[in-house]
MITORZA-87315 format. One record per residue (C-alpha): residue number from 1; x, y, z. Coordinates in steps of 0.2 Angstrom, whole numbers, plus 2048, in hexadecimal, padded with zeros to 3 digits. Layout:
% residues N
    k    x    y    z
  NUM    X    Y    Z
...
***
This chain:
% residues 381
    k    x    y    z
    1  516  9E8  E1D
    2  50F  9F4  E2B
    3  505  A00  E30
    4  50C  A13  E35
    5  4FF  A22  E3C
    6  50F  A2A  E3B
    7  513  A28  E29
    8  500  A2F  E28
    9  504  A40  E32
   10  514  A3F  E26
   11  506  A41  E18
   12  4FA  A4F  E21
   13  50B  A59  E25
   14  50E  A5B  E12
   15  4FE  A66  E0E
   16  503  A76  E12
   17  511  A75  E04
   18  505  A6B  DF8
   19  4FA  A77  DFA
   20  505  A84  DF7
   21  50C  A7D  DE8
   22  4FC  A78  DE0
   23  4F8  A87  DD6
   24  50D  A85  DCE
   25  50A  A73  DC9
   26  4F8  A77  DC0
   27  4FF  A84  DB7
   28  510  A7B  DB1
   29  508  A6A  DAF
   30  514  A62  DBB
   31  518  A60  DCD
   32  523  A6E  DD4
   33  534  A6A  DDB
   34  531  A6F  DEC
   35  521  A64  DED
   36  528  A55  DE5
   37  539  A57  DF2
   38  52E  A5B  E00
   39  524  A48  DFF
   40  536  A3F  DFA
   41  53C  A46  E0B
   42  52B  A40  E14
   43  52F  A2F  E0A
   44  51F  A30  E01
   45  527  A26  DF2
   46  52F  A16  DFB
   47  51C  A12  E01
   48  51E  A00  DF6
   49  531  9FF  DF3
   50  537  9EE  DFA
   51  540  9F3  E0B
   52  550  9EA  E05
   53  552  9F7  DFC
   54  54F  A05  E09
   55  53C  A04  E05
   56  52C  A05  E12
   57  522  9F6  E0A
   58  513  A02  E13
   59  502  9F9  E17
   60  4F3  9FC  E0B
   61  4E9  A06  E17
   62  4F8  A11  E1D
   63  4FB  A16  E0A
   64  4EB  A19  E05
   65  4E8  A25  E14
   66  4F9  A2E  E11
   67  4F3  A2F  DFD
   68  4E2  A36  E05
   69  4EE  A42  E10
   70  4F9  A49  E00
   71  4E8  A4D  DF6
   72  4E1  A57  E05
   73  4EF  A61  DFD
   74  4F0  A60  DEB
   75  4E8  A51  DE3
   76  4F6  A4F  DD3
   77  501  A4D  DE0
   78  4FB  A3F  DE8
   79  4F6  A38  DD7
   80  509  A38  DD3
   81  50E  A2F  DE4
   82  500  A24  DDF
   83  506  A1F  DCF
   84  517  A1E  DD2
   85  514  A13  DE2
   86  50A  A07  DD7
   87  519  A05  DCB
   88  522  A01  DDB
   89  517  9F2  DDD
   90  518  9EC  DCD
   91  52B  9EE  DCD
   92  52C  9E3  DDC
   93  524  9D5  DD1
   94  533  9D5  DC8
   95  543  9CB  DC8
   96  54F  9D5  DD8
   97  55D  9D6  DC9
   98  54F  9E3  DC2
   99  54B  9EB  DD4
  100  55D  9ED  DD9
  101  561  9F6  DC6
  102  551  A04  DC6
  103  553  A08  DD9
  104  568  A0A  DD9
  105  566  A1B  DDC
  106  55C  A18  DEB
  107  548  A15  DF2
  108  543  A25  DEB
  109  547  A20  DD8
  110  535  A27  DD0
  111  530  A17  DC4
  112  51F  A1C  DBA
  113  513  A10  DB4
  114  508  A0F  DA5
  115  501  9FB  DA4
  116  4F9  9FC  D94
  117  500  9F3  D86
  118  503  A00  D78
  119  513  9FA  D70
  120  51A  9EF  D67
  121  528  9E1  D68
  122  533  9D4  D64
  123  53A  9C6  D6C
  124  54D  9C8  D69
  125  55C  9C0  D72
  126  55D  9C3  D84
  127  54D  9CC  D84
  128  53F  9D7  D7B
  129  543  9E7  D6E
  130  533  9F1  D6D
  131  52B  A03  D68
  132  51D  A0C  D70
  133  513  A1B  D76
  134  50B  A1C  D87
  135  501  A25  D8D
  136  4FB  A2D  D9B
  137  50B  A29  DA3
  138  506  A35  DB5
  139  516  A3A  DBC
  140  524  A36  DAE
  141  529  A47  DAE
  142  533  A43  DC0
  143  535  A31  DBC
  144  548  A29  DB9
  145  53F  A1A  DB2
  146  52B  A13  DAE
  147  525  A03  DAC
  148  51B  A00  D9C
  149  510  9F1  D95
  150  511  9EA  D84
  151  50B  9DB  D7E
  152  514  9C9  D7E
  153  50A  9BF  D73
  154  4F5  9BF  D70
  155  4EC  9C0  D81
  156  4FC  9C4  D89
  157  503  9D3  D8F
  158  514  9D6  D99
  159  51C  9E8  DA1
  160  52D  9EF  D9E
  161  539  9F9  DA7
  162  540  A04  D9E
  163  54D  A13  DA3
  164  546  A25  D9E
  165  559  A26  D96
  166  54F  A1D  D88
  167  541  A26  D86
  168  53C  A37  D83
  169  52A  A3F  D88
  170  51F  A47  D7C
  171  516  A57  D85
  172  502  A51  D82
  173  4FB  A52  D94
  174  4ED  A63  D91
  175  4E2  A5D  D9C
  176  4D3  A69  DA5
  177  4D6  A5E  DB8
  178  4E5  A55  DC0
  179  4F1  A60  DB5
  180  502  A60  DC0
  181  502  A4B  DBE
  182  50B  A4F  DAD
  183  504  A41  DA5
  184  50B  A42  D96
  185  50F  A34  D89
  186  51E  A2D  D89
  187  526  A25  D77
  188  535  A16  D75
  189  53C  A12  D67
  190  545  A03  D64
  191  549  9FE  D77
  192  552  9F1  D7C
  193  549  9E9  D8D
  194  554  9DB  D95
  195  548  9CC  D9B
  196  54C  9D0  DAD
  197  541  9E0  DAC
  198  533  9D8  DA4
  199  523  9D2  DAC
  200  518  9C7  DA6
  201  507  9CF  DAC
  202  4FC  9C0  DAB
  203  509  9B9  DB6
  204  50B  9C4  DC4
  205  4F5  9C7  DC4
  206  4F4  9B5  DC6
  207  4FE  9B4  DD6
  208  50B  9BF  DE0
  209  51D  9BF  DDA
  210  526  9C9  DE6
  211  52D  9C6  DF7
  212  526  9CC  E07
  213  515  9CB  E0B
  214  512  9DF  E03
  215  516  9D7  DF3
  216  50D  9C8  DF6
  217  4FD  9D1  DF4
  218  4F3  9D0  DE5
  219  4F8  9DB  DDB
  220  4EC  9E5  DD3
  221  4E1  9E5  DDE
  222  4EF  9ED  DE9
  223  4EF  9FB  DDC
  224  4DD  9FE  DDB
  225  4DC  A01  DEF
  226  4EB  A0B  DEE
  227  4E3  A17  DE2
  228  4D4  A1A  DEE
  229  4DF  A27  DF7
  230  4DD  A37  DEC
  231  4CB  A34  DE7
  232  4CA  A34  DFD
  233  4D4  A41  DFD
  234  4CD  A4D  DF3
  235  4BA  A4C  DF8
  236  4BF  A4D  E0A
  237  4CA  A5C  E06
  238  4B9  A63  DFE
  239  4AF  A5F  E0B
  240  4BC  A68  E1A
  241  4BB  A78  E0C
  242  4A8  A78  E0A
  243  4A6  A76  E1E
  244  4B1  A84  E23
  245  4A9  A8F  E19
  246  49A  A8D  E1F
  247  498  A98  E2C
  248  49D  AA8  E21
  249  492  AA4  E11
  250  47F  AA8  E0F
  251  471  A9E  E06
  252  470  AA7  DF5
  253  45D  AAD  DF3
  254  459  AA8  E03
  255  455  AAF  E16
  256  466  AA4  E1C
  257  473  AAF  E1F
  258  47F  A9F  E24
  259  47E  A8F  E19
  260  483  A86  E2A
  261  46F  A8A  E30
  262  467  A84  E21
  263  460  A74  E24
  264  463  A6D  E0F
  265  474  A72  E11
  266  476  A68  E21
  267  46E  A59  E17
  268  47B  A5C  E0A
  269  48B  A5E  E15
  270  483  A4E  E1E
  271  481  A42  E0E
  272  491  A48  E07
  273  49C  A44  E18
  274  493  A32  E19
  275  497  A2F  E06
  276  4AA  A34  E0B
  277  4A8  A27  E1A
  278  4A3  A19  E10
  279  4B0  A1B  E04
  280  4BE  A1B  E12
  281  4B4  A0C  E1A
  282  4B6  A04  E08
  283  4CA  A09  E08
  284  4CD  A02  E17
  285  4C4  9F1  E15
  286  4CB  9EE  E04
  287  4DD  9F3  E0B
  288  4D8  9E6  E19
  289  4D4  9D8  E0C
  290  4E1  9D9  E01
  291  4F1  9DA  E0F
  292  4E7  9CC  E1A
  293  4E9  9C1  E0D
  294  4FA  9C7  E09
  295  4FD  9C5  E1C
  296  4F7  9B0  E1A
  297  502  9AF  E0A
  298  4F0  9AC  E02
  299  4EC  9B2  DF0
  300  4D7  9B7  DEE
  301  4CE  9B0  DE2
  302  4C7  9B7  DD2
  303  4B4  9BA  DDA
  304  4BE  9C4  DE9
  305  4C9  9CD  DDD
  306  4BA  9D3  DD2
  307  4AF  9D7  DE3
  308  4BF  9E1  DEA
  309  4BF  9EA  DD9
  310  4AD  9F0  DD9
  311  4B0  9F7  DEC
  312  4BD  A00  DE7
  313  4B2  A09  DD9
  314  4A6  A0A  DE3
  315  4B0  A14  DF0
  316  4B9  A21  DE2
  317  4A6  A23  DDC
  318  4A0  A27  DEE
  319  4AE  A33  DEF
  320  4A8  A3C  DDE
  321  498  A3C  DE2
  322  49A  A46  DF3
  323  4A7  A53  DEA
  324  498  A57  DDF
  325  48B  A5A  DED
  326  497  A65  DF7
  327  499  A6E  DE7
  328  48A  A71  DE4
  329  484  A75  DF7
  330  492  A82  DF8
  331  48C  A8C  DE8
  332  492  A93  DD9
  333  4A2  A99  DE3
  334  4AA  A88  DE1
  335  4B0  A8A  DCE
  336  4B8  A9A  DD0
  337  4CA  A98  DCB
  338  4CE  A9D  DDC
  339  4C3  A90  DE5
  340  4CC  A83  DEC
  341  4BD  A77  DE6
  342  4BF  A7D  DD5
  343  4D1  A71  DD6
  344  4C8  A64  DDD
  345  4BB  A63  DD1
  346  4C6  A64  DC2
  347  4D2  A55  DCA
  348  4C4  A4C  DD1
  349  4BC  A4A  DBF
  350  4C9  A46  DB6
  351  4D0  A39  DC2
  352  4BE  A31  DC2
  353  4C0  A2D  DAF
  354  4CE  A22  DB0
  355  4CC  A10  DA9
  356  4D0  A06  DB7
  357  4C2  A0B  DC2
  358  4B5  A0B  DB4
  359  4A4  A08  DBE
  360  49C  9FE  DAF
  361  4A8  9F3  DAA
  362  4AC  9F0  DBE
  363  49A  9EA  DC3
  364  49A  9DF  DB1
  365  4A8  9D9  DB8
  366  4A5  9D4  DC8
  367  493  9D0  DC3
  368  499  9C2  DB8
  369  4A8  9BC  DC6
  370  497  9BB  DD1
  371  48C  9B0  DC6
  372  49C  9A6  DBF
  373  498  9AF  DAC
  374  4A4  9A9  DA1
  375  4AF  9B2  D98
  376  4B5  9BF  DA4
  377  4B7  9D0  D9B
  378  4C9  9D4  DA3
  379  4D7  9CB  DAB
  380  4DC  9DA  DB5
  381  4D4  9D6  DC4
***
């Protein structure tokens, strides 16, 4: 596990072709060849593939800076190196029979990851037969296999790895922000799923499975901070828009002939760049947490894990937040189609509605871990 400013500048020196792609993937509902070829080049996808296996087994704060980097350019493309990197780490909780079979082709084999549990199954000889739909599986449309939850038995859920040679794709992702992800629903029927590529969730939430102290890291909350990056990205790729044009855009229905000389919008710009700073100052603390313990071969414990939950909503809201006051301190400009902002308001809002980073249920959560509350309302922590 380690550090890389290089893997970083790797990252920034992506946005031009992001960027340029961008408009392509929104209108297709995918990720363009050329961008996804572009970050497999820059090894964007082997950020958590074991490195016996030609992985990077990258640092927390490294990755989430690079995710931060690839938003800058396009947001649904870091949202796909997001999600496929999180399957990465749950595919390292698996048995190495499992690993060595979904990455044959190589490190840059894209796995997709949906953990919720809509399926069913049977426990058969050698394994599990199951059928289900899942859905929003970001990134499936470039992924040779996905990882999929389906429940074990009452208050137990486990995660397949399943070829996309057994599946097929329905075309439902219609979505008004984060469009190019291509997160469509993905249907099996009748699989047959060896027991060497199923995980047991409670099992691997409970304490690390893998080898290597990147996979010895808890593993949600490895996830969660990873997925800090785009949210980062995309308010500081709002605030450099809103900044450079600053200089060129009056005050509407005012004397100021540069926003840069009214003193509201100096207030705004300011508020909005400190809210981006506590959010990075949240990435990188969480990022320190979570691969200090994995450094001691420690596992936190259920208070830290709920705590480390709330910070990272809390950083993803601060990140929201600012995006909406450069909005509306740059002016009606910003949803133009043409806008760059109008993009990052699109993606931004729909990336803040997924579950996992749910500001009620987090503070609930880590509210009750606090003052010992028994039961807990979620085991995914």
């Amino acid at each position: 596990m380690r550090e890389s400013t290089e893997f970083v500048e790797a990252a920034a020196a992506l946005k031009p072709v992001l960027a340029r792609e961008q408009a392509a993937g929104d209108r297709d509902r995918r990720l363009t060849g050329e961008a996804m070829a572009a970050m497999r080049d820059a090894g964007m996808f082997r950020m958590f593939v074991p490195e016996s296996l030609g992985g990077s087994e990258l640092g927390l704060r490294t990755s989430v800076d690079a995710l931060a980097e690839l938003a800058y350019g396009d947001p649904s493309a870091s949202w796909v190196v997001m999600i496929l990197g999180a399957a990465d780490l749950v595919v390292a909780q698996m048995a190495f029979e499992a690993q060595q079979e979904i990455y044959a082709d190589g490190p840059d084999t894209h796995v997709c990851v949906v953990l919720t549990p809509h399926a069913t199954a049977e426990r058969v000889d050698g394994g599990w037969r199951m059928s289900g739909e899942w859905f929003p599986a970001s990134g499936c449309l470039h992924s040779s296999w996905g990882v999929f939850g389906f429940p074990i038995e009452e208050g137990d859920a486990g995660v397949a790895a399943i070829p996309f040679s057994e599946l097929r794709i329905k075309d439902t992702w219609h979505t008004v922000g984060m469009r190019a992800t291509g997160s469509n629903l993905v249907v099996g029927r009748d699989v047959f799923v060896p027991d060497h590529r199923v995980l047991r969730l409670r099992d691997a939430i409970a304490g690390p499975l893998g080898s290597g102290a990147r996979f010895r890291s808890a593993l949600l909350p490895t996830v969660l901070t990873y997925m800090i990056g785009p949210y980062l990205g995309m308010a500081e790729a709002a605030l450099g828009h809103v900044m450079s044009k600053a200089d060129k855009r009056p005050v509407s229905f005012t004397t100021y002939q540069r926003q840069s000389d009214s003193p509201a919008f100096q207030i705004a710009i300011a508020e909005a760049s400190a809210k981006i700073d506590v959010a990075r100052l949240l990435a990188h603390s969480c990022a320190s947490v979570i691969d200090d313990h994995a450094l001691a071969d420690t596992f936190p414990d259920y208070a830290t894990r709920a705590r480390h939950r709330l910070h990272v909503t809390h950083a993803v809201r601060q990140c929201g937040e600012a995006l909406e006051m450069l909005v509306a301190a740059h002016g009606a400009a910003a949803v133009a189609e043409s806008s760059p902002l109008s993009v990052l308001l699109r993606d931004m809002q729909t990336g803040l509605k997924h579950a996992m980073i749910n500001p009620s249920w987090n503070l609930e959560a880590c509210g009750r871990a606090l003052l010992g509350v028994e039961p807990n309302i979620t085991p995914l922590l």
